[in-house]
N, C-alpha and C positions, 0 to 999 in steps of 0.2 A: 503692303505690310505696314502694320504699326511702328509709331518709332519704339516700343517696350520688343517688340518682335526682332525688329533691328538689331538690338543691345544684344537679346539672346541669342541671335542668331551670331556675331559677330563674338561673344564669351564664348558659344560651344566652339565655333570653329579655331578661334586664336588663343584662347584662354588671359586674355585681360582687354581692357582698354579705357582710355582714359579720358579725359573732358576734350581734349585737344584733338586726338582720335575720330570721337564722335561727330563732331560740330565738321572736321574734314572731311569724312564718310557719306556720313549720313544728315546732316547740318542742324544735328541737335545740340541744342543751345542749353539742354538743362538735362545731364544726365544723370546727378544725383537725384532728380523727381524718378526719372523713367527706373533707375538702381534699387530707390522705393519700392516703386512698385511691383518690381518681379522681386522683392526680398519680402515683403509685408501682403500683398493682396495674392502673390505666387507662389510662393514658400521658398525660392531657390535662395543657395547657401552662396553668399558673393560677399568674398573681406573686401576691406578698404585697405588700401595700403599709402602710408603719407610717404611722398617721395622729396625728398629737398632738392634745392639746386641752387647754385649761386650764381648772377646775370649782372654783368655788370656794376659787379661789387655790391651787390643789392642782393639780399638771400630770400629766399621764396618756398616753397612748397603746393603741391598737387596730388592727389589721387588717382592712386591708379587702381580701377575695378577688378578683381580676379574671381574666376570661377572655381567654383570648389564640388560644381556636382548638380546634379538636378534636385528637382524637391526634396524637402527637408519634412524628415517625418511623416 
């Protein structure tokens, strides 16, 4: 499988996942490219969702991918 195969296969079954996710999974290190591309060259419909968190008195945020459906249009 592709790592873009991965991703969708991994949104249909659980419906979201995130950078942290991927890279433990499947050992993708760039999942916002692979999100690209099944939302732009694939049509499918996937929000971003910015998640906060605070570590160590240090505040951060990350994205978490969700699926919303198969192709768009």
């Amino acid at each position: 499988m592709t790592d873009n195969e991965f991703v969708l296969a991994h949104l249909q079954k659980w419906g979201s996942i995130t950078p942290k996710e991927a890279y433990a999974r499947y050992g993708i290190m760039r999942l916002s490219a692979r999100i690209w591309d099944l939302r732009h060259k694939y049509g499918h419909d996937i929000q971003s969702v910015p998640v906060g968190f605070t570590k160590d008195g240090r505040h951060g945020y990350f994205t978490r991918y969700v699926w919303r459906g198969d192709s768009v249009g």
